[in-house]
Structure formats: structure tokens, C-alpha cells
C-alpha positions in Angstrom: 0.2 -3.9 -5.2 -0.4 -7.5 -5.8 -0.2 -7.9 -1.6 -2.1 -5.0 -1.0 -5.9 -6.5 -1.0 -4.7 -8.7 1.5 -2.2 -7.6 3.9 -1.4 -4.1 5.6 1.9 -3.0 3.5 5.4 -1.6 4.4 7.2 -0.7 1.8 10.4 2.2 0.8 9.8 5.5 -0.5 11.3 4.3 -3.9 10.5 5.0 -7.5 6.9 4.7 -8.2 6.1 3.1 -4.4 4.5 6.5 -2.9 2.1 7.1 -5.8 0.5 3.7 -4.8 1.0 3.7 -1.1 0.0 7.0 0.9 1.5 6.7 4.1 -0.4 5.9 7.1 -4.0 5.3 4.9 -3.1 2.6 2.7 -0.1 1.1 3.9 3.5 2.5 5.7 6.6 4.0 3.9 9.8 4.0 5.4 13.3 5.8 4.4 15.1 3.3 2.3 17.7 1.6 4.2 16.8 2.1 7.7 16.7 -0.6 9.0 15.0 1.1 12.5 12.3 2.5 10.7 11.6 -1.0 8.7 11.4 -2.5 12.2 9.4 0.3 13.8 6.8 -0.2 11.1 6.6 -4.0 11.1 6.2 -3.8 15.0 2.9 -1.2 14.7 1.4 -3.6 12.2 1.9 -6.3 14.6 0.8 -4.3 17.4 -1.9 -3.1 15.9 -4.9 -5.0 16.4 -7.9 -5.4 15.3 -8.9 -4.3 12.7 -6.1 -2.4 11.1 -7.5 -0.2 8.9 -4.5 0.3 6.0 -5.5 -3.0 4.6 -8.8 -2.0 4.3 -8.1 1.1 2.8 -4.9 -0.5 0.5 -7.7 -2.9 -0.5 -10.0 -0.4 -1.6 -7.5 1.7 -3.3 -6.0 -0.9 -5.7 -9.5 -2.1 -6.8 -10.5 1.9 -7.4 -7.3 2.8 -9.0 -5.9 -0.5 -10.5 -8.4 -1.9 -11.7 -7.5 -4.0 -15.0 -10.6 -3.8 -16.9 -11.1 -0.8 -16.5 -7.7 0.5 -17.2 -7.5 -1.9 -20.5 -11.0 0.1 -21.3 -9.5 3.5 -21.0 -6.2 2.6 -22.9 -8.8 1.1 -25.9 -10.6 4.5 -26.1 -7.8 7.2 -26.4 
């Protein structure tokens, strides 16, 4: 989450990992341990130019959905 405003992010499909990252729009999920399709996904970012639009959109997502004052305002009213 914390890289997400700034970089296109590659990530497993682990634990909580897919409710933040939705693959292809905000970011790429690969099988855990495959090492091919780590690679595979690394290599499109890097190929991938300009502008790459799953930064853009992780940005975007982590400020809508993540946002800390907001989220300390809903926790405050419930």
C-alpha cells in the first residue's frame, strides 16, 4: 500500500493482497511462488512505457479507499 502512490506494484495473491490490488487496474498479482510469472510481470512494467497507468490508478485507489482521516472518522462515529 505504502508503495502504491508511487510505483506500479507486483505483488502475490496472498492473504489480504487482492482486496487492495485488482489485477491489471491498480497493480499485477501473480501465483505465489512462480518465479516465471514474478518475472513475466516485472518485465511488462519495465516494458511498459509511458505512462503506465496502474500507478495512476493504485495511486488513486489508496487515497479513495485508505485514506487515514477519513477512516479514523468513520471508526470515531460507530
Amino acid at each position: 500500500m505504502e508503495a502504491m502512490p508511487r510505483r506500479p506494484c507486483v505483488a502475490t495473491r496472498v492473504t489480504g493482497v487482492p482486496e487492495l490490488i485488482e489485477d491489471g487496474r491498480d497493480g499485477l498479482l501473480v501465483p505465489p511462488a512462480d518465479s516465471p510469472a514474478l518475472a513475466a510481470a516485472i518485465e511488462r512494467l519495465i516494458l511498459d512505457r509511458p505512462p503506465n497507468p496502474l500507478r495512476r490508478n493504485g495511486r488513486a485507489r489508496v487515497f479513495a479507499d485508505y485514506n487515514l482521516k477519513e477512516n479514523a472518522r468513520v471508526l470515531k462515529t460507530t
